[in-house]
BAVOBA-855414 format. One record per atom (N, C-alpha, C, O): residue number from 1; residue in three letters; atom name; y, z, x. Coordinates in pm, 1 decimal, m for minus. Each point is the difference from the previous one (the first is absolute). Example, Ala and Ser with C-alpha at 12.3 -4.5 7.8 and 13.67 -1.06 7.14 Angstrom:
2
node k = 1, r = ALA, a = N, c2 = m569.0, c3 = 780.0, c1 = 1319.0
node k = 1, r = ALA, a = CA, c2 = 119.0, c3 = 0.0, c1 = m89.0
node k = 1, r = ALA, a = C, c2 = 120.0, c3 = 0.0, c1 = 90.0
node k = 1, r = ALA, a = O, c2 = m1.9, c3 = 66.5, c1 = 103.6
node k = 2, r = SER, a = N, c2 = 106.9, c3 = m138.5, c1 = m138.6
node k = 2, r = SER, a = CA, c2 = 119.0, c3 = 6.0, c1 = 82.0
node k = 2, r = SER, a = C, c2 = 109.0, c3 = 73.0, c1 = m77.0
node k = 2, r = SER, a = O, c2 = 110.8, c3 = 16.9, c1 = 50.9
//
This chain:
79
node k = 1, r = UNK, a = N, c2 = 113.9, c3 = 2485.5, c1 = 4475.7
node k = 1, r = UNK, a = CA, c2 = 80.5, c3 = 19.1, c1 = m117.4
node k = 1, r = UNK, a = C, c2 = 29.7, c3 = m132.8, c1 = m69.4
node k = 1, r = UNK, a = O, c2 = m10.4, c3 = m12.0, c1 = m122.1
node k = 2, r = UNK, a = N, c2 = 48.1, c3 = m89.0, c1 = 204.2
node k = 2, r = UNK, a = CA, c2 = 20.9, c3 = m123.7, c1 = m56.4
node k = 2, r = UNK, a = C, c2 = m148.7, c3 = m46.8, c1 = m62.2
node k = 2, r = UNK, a = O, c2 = m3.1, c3 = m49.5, c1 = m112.7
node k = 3, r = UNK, a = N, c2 = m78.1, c3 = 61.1, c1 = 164.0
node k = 3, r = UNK, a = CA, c2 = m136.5, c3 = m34.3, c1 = m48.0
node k = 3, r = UNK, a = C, c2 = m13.8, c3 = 71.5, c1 = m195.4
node k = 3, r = UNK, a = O, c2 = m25.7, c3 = m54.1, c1 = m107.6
node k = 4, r = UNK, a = N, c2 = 40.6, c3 = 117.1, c1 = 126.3
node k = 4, r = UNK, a = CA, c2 = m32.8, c3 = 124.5, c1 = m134.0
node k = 4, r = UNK, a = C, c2 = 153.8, c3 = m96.3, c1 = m118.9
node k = 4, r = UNK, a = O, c2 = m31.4, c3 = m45.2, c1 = m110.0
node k = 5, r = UNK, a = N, c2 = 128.5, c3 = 37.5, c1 = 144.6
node k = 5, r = UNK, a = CA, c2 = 103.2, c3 = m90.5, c1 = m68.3
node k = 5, r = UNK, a = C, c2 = m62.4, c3 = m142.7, c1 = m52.2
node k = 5, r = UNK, a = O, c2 = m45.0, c3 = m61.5, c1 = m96.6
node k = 6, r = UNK, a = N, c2 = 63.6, c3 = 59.0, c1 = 176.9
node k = 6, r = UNK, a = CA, c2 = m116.2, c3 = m163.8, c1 = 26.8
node k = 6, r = UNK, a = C, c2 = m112.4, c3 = 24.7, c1 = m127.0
node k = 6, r = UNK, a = O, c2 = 14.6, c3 = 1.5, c1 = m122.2
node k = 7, r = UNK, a = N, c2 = m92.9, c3 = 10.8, c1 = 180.4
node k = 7, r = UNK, a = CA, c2 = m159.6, c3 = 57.9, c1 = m142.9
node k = 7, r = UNK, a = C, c2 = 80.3, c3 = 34.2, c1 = m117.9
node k = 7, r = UNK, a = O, c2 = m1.2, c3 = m80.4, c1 = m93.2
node k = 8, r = UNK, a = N, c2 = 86.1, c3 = 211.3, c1 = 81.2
node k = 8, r = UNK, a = CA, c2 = 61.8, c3 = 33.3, c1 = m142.1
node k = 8, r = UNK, a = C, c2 = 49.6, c3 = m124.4, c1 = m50.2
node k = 8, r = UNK, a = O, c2 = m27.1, c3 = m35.4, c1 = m114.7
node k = 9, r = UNK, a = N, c2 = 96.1, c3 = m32.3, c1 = 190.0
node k = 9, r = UNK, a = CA, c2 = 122.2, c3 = m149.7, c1 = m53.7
node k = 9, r = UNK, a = C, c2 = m143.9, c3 = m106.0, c1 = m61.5
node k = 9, r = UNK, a = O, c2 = 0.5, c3 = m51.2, c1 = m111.9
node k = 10, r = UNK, a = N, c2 = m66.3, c3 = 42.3, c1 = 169.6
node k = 10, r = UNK, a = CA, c2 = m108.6, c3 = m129.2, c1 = m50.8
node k = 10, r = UNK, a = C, c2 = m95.2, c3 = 43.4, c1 = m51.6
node k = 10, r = UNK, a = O, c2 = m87.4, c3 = m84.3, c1 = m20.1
node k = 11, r = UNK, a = N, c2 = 51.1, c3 = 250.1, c1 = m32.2
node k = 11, r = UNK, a = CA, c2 = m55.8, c3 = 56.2, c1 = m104.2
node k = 11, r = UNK, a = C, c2 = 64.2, c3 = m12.8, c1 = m157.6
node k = 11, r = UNK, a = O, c2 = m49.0, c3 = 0.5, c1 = m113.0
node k = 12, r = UNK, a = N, c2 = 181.8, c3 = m11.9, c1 = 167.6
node k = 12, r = UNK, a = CA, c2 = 84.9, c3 = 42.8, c1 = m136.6
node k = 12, r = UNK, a = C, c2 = 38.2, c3 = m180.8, c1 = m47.5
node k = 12, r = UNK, a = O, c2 = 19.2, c3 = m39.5, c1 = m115.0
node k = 13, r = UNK, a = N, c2 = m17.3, c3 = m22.4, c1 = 207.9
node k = 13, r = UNK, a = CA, c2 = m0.7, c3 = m145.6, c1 = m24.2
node k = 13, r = UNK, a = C, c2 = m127.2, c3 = m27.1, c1 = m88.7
node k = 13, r = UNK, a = O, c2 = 2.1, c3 = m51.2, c1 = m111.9
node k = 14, r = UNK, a = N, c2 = m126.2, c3 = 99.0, c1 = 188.7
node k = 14, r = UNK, a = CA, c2 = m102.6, c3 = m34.4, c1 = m67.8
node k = 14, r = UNK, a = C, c2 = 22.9, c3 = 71.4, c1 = m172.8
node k = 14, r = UNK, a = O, c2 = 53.1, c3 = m57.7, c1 = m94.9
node k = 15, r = UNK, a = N, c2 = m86.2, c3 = 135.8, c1 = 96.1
node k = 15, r = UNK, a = CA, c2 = 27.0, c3 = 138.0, c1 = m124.2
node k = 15, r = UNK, a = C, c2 = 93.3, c3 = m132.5, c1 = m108.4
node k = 15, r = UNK, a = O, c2 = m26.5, c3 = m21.9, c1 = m118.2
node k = 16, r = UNK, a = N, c2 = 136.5, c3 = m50.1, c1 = 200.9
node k = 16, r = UNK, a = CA, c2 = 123.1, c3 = m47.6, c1 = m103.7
node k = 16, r = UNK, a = C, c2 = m49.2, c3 = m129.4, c1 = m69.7
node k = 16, r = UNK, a = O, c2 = 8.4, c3 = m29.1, c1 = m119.3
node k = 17, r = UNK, a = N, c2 = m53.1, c3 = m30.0, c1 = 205.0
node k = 17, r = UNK, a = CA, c2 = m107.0, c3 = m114.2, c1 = m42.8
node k = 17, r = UNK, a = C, c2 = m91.8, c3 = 13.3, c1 = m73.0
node k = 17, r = UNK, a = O, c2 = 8.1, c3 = m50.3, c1 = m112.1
node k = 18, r = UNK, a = N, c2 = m147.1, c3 = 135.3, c1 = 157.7
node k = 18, r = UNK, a = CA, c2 = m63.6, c3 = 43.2, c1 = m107.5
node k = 18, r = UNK, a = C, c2 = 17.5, c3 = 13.5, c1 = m125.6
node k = 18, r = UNK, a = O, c2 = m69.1, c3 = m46.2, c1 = m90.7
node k = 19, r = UNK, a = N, c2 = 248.2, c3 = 168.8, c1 = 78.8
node k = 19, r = UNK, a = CA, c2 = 2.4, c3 = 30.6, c1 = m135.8
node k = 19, r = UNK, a = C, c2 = 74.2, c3 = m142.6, c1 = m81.7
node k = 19, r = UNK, a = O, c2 = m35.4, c3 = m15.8, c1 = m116.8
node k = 20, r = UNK, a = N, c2 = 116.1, c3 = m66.2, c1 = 163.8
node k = 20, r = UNK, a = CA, c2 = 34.2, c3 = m121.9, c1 = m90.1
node k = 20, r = UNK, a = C, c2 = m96.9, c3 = m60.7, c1 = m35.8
node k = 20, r = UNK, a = O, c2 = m12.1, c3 = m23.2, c1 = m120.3
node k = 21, r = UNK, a = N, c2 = m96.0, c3 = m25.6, c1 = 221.4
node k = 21, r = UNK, a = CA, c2 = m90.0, c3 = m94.8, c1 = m25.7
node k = 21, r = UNK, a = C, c2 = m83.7, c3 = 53.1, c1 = m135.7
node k = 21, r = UNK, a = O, c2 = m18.6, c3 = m80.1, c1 = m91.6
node k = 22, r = UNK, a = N, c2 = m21.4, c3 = 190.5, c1 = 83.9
node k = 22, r = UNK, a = CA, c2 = m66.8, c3 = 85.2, c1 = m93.2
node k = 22, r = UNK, a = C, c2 = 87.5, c3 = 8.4, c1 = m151.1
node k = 22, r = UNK, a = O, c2 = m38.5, c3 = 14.1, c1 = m116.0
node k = 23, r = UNK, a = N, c2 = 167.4, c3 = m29.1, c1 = 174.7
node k = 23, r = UNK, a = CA, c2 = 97.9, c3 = 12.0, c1 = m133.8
node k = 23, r = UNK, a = C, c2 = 9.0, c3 = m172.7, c1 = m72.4
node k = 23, r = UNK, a = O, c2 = m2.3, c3 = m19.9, c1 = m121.4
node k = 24, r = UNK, a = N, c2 = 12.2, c3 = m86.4, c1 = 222.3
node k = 24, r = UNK, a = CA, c2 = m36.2, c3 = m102.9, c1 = m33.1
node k = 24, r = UNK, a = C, c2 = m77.0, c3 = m73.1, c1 = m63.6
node k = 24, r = UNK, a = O, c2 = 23.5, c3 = m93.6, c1 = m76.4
node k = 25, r = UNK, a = N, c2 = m169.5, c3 = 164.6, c1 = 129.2
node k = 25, r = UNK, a = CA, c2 = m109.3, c3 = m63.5, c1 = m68.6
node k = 25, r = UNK, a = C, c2 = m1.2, c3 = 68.4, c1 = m147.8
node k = 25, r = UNK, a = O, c2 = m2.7, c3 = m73.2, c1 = m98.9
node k = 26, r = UNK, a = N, c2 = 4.6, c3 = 204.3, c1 = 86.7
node k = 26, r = UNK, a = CA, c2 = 22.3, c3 = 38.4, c1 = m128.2
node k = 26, r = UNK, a = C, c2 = 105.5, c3 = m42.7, c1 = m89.7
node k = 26, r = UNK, a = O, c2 = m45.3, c3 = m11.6, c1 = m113.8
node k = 27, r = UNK, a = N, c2 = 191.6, c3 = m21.5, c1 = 122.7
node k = 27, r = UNK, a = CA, c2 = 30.4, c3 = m46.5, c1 = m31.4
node k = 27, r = UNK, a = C, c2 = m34.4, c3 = m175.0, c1 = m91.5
node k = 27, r = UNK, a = O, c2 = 15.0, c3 = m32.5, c1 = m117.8
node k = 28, r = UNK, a = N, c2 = m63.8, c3 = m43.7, c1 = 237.2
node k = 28, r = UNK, a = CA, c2 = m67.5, c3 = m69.2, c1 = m46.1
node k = 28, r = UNK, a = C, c2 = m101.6, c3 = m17.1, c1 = m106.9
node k = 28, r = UNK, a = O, c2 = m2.6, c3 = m75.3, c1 = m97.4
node k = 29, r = UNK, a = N, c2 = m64.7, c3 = 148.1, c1 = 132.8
node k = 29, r = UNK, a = CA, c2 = m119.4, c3 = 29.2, c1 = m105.8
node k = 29, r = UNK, a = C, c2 = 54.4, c3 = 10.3, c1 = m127.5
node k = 29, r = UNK, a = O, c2 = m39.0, c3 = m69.7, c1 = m93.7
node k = 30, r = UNK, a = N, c2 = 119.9, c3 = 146.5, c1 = 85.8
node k = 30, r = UNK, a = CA, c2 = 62.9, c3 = 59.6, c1 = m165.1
node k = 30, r = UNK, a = C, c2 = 69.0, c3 = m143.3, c1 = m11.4
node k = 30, r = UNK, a = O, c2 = 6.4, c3 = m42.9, c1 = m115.2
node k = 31, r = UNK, a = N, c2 = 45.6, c3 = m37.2, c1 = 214.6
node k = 31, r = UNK, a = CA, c2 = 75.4, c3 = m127.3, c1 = m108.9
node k = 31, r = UNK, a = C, c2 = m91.8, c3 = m100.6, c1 = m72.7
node k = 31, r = UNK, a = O, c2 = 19.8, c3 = m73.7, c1 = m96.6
node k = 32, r = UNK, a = N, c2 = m139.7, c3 = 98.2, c1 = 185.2
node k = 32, r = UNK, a = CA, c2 = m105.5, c3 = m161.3, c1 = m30.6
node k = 32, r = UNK, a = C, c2 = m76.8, c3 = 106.0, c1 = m124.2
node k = 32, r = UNK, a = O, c2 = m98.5, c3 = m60.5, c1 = m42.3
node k = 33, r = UNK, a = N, c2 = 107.2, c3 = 142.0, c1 = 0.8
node k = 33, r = UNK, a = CA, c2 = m37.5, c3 = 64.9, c1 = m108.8
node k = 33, r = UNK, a = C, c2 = 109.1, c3 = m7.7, c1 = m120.6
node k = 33, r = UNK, a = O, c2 = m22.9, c3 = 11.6, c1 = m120.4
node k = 34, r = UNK, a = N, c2 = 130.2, c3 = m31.0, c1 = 175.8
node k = 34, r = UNK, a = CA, c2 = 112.5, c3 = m40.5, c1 = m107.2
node k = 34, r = UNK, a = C, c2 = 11.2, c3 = m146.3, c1 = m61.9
node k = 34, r = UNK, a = O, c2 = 29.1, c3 = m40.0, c1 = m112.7
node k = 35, r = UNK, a = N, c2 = m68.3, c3 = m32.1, c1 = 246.9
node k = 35, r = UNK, a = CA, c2 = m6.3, c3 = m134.1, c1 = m46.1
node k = 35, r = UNK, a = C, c2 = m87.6, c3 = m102.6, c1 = m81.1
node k = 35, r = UNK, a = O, c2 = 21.4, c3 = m113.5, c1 = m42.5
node k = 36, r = UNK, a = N, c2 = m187.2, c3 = 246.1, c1 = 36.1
node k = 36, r = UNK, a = CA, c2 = m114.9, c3 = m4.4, c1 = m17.4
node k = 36, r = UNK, a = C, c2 = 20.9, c3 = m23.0, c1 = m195.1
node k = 36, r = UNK, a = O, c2 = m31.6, c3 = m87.1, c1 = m80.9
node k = 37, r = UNK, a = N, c2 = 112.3, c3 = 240.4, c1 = 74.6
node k = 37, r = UNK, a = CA, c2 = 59.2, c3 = 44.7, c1 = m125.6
node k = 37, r = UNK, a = C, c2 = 74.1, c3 = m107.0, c1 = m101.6
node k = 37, r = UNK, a = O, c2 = m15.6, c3 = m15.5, c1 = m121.1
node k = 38, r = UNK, a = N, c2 = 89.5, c3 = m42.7, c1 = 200.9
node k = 38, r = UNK, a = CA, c2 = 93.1, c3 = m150.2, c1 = m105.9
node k = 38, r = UNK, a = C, c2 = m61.9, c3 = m128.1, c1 = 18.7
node k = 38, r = UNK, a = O, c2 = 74.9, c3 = m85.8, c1 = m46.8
node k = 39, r = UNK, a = N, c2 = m216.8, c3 = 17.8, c1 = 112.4
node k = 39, r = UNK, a = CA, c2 = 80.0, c3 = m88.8, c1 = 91.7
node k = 39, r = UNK, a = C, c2 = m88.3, c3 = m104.0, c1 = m171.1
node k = 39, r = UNK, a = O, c2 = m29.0, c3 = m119.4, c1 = 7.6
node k = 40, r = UNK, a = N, c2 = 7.9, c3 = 196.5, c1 = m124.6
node k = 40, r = UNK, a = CA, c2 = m50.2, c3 = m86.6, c1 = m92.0
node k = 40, r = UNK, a = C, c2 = 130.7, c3 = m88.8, c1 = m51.3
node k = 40, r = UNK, a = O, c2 = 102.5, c3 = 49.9, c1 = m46.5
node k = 41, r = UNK, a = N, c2 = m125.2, c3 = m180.9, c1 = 63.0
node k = 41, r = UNK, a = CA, c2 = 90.5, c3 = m77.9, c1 = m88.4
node k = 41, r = UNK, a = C, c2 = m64.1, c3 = m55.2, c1 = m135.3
node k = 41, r = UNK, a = O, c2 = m114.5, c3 = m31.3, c1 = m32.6
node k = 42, r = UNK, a = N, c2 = 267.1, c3 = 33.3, c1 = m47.1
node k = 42, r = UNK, a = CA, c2 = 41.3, c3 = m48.6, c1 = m123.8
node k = 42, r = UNK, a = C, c2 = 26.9, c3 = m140.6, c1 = m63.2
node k = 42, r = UNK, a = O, c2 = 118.0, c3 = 21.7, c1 = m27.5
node k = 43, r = UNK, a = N, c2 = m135.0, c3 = m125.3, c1 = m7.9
node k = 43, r = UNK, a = CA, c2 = 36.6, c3 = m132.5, c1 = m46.6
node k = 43, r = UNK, a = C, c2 = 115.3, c3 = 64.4, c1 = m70.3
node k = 43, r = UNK, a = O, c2 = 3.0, c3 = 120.3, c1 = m25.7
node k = 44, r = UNK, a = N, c2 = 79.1, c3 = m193.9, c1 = m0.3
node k = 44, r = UNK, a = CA, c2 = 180.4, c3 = 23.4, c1 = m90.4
node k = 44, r = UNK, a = C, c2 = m54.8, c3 = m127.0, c1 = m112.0
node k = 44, r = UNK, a = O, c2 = m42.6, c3 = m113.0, c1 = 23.9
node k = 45, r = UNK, a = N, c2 = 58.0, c3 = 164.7, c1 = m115.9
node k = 45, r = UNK, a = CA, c2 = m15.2, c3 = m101.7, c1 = m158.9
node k = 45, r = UNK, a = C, c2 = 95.1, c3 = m75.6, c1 = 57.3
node k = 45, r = UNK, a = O, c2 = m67.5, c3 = m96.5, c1 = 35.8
node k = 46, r = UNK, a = N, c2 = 196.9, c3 = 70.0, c1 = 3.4
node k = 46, r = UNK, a = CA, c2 = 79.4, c3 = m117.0, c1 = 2.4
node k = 46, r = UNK, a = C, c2 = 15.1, c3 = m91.3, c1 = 102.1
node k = 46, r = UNK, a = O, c2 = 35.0, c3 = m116.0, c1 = m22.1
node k = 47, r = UNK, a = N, c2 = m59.1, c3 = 159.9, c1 = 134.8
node k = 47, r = UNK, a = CA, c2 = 23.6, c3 = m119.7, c1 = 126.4
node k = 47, r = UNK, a = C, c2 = m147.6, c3 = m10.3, c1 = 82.5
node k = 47, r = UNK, a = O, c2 = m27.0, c3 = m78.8, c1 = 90.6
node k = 48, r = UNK, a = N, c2 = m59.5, c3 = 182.1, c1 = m149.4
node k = 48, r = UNK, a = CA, c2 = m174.5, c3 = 1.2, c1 = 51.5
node k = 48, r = UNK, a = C, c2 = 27.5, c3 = 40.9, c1 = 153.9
node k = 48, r = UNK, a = O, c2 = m85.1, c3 = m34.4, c1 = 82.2
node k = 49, r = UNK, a = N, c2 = 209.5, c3 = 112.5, c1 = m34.0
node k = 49, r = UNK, a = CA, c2 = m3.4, c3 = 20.5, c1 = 143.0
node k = 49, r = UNK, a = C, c2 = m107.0, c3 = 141.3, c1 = m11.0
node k = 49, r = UNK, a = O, c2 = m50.3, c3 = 36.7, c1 = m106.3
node k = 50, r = UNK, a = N, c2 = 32.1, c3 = 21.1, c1 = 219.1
node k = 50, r = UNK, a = CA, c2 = m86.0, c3 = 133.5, c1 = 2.0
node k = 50, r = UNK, a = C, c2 = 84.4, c3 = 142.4, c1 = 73.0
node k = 50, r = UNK, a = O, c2 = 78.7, c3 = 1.9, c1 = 94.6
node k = 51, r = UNK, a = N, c2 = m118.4, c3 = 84.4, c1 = m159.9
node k = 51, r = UNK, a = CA, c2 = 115.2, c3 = 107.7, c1 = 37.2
node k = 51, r = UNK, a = C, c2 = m80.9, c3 = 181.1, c1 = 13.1
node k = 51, r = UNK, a = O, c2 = m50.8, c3 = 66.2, c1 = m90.5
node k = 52, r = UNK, a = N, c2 = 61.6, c3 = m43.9, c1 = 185.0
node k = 52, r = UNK, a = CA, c2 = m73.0, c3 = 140.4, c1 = 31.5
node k = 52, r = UNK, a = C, c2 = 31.7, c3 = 77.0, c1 = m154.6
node k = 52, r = UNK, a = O, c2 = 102.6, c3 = m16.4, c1 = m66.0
node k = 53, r = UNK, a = N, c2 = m196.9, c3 = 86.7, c1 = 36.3
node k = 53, r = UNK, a = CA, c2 = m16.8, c3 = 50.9, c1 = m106.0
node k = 53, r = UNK, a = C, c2 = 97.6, c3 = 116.1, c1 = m13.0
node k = 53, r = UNK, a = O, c2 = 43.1, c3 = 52.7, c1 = m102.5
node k = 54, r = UNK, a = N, c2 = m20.2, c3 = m27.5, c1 = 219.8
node k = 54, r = UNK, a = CA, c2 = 114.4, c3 = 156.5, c1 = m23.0
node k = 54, r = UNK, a = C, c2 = 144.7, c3 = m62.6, c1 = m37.6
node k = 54, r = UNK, a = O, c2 = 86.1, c3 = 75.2, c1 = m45.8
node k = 55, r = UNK, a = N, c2 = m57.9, c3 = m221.4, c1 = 66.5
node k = 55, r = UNK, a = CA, c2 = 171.3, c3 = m4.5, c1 = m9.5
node k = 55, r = UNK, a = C, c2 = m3.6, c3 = m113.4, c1 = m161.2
node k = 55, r = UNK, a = O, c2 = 100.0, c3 = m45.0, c1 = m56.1
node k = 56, r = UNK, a = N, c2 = m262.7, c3 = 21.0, c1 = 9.3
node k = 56, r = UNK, a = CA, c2 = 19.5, c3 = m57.6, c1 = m81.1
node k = 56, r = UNK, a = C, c2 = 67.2, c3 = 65.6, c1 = m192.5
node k = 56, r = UNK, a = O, c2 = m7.4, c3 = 105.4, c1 = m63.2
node k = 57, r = UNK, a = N, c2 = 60.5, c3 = m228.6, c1 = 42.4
node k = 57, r = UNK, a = CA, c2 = 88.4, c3 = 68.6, c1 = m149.8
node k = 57, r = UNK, a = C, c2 = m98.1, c3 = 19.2, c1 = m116.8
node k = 57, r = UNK, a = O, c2 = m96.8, c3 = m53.4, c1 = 54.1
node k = 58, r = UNK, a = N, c2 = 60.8, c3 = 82.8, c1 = m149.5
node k = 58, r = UNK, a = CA, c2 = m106.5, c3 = m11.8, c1 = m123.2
node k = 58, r = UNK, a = C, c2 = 83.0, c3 = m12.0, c1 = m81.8
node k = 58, r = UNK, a = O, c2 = 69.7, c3 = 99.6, c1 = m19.3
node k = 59, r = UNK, a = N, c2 = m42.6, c3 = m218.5, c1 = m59.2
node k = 59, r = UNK, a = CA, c2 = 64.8, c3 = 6.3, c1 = m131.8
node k = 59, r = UNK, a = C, c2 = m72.0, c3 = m35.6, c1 = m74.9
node k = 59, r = UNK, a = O, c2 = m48.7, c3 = m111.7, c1 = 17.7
node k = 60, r = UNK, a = N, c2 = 7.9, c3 = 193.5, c1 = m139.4
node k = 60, r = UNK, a = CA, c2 = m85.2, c3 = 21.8, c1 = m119.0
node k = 60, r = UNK, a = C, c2 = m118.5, c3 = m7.7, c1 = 78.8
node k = 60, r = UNK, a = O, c2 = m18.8, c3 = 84.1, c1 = 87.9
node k = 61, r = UNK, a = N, c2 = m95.0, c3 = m210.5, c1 = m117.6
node k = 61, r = UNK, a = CA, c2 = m105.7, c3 = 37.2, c1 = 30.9
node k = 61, r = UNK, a = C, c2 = 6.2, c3 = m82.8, c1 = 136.5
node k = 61, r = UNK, a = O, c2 = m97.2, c3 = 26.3, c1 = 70.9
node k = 62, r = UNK, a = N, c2 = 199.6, c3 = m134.4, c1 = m5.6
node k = 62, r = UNK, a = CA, c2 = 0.2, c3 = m57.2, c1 = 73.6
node k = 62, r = UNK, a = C, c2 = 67.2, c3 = 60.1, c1 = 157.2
node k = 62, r = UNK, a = O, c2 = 69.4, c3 = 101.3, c1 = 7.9
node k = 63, r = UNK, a = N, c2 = m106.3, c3 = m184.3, c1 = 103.5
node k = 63, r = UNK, a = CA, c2 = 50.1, c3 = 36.0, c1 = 100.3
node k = 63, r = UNK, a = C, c2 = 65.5, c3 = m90.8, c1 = 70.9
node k = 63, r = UNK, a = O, c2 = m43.4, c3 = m115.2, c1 = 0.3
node k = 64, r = UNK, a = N, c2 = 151.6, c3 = 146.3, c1 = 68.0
node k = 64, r = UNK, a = CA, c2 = 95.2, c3 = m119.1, c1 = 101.9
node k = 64, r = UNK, a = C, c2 = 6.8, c3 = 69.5, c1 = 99.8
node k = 64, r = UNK, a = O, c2 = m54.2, c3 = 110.1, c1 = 9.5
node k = 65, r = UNK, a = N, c2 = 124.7, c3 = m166.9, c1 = 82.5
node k = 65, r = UNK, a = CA, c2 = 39.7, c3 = 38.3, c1 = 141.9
node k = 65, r = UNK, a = C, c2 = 149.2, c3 = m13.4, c1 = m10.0
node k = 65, r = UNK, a = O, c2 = 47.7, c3 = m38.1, c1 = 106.9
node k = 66, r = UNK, a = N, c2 = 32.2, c3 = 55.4, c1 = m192.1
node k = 66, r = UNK, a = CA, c2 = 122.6, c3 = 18.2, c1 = m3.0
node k = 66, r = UNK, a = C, c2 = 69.3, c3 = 49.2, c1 = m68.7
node k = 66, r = UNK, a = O, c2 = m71.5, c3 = 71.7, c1 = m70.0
node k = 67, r = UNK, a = N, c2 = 221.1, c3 = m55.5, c1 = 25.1
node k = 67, r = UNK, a = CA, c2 = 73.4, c3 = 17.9, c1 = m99.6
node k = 67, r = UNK, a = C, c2 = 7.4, c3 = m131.8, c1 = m17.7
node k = 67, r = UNK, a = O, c2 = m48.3, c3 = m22.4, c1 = m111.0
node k = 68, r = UNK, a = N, c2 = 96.2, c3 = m114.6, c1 = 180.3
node k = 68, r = UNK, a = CA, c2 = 51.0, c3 = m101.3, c1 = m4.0
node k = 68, r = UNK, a = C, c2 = m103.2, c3 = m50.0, c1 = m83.1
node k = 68, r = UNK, a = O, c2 = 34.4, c3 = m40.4, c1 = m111.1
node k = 69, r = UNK, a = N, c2 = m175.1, c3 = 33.9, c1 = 148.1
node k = 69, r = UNK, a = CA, c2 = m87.3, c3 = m53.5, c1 = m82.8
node k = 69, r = UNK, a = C, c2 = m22.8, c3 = 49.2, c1 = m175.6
node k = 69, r = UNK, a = O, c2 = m41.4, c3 = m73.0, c1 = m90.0
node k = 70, r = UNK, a = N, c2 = 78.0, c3 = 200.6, c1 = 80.6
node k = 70, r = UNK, a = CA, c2 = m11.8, c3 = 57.1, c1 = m120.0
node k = 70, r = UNK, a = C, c2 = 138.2, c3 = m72.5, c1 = m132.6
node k = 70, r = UNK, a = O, c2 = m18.0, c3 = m20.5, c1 = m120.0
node k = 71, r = UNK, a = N, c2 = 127.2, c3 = 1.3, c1 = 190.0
node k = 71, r = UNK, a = CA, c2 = 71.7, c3 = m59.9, c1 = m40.6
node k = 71, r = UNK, a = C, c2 = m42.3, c3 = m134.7, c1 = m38.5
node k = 71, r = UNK, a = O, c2 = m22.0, c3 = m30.5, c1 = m117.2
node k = 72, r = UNK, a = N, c2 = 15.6, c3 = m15.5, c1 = 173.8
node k = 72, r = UNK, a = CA, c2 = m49.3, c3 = m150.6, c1 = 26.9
node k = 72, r = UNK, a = C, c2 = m91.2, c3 = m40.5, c1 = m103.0
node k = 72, r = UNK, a = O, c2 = 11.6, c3 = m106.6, c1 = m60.4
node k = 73, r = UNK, a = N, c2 = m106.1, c3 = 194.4, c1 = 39.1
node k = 73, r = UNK, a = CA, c2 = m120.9, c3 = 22.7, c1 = m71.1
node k = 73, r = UNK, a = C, c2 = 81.6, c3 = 2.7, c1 = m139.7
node k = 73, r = UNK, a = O, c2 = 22.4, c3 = m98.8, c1 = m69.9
node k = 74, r = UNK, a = N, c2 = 12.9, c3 = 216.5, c1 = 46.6
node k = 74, r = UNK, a = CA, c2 = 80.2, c3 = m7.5, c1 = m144.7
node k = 74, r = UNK, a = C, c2 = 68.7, c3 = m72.0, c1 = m25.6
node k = 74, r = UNK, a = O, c2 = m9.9, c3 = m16.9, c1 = m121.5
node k = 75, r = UNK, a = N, c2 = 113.1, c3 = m70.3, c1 = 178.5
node k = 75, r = UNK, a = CA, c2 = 123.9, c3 = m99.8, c1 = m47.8
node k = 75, r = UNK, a = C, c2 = m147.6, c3 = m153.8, c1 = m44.9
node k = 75, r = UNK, a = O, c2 = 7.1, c3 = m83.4, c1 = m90.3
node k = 76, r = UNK, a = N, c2 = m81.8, c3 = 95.7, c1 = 159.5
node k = 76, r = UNK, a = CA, c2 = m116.2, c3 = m107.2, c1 = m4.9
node k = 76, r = UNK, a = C, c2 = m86.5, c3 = 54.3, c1 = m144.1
node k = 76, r = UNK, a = O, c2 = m74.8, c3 = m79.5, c1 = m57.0
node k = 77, r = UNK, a = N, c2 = 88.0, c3 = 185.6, c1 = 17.9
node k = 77, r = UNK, a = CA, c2 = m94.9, c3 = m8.4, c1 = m118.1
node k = 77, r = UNK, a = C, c2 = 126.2, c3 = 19.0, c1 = m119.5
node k = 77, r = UNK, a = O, c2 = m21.5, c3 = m13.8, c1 = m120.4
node k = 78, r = UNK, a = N, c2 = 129.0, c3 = 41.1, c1 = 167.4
node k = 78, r = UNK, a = CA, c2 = 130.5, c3 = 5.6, c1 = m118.9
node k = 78, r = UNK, a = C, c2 = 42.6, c3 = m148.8, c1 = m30.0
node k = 78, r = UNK, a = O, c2 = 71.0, c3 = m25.5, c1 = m97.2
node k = 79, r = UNK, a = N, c2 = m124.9, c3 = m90.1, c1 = 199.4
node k = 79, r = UNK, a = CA, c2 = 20.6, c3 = m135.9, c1 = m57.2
node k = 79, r = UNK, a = C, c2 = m84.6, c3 = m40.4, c1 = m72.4
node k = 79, r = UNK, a = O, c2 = 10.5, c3 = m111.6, c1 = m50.9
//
């Protein structure tokens, strides 16, 4: 009887492992496909830093990597 406990307990161990590891790797997969998705960078017209294309700003026809820079940008062409 202890034998048959035994087998069920380190079947279901196995079974628990299996299913994370499987949930893991998939997991995975879908992020390096996310990261695949943004990882183009942007030059910013004002400080020339580079900025993933999803968090970058477009003002008119130009692009920055900030609010701070967009400001910056205008008080610089209002002088």
């Amino acid at each position: 009887m202890l034998k048959i406990i035994i087998y069920i307990s380190v079947g279901y161990l196995i079974y628990r492992v299996a299913k994370n590891g499987a949930h893991l790797i998939l997991t995975s997969l879908k992020s390096k496909k996310g990261l695949n998705d943004s990882s183009e960078l942007i030059k910013c017209v004002h400080c020339n830093g580079f900025v993933s294309a999803n968090i970058a700003i477009a003002h008119h026809d130009l692009v920055f990597c900030s609010e701070e820079c967009v400001q910056s940008f205008k008080n610089k062409q209002d002088d």
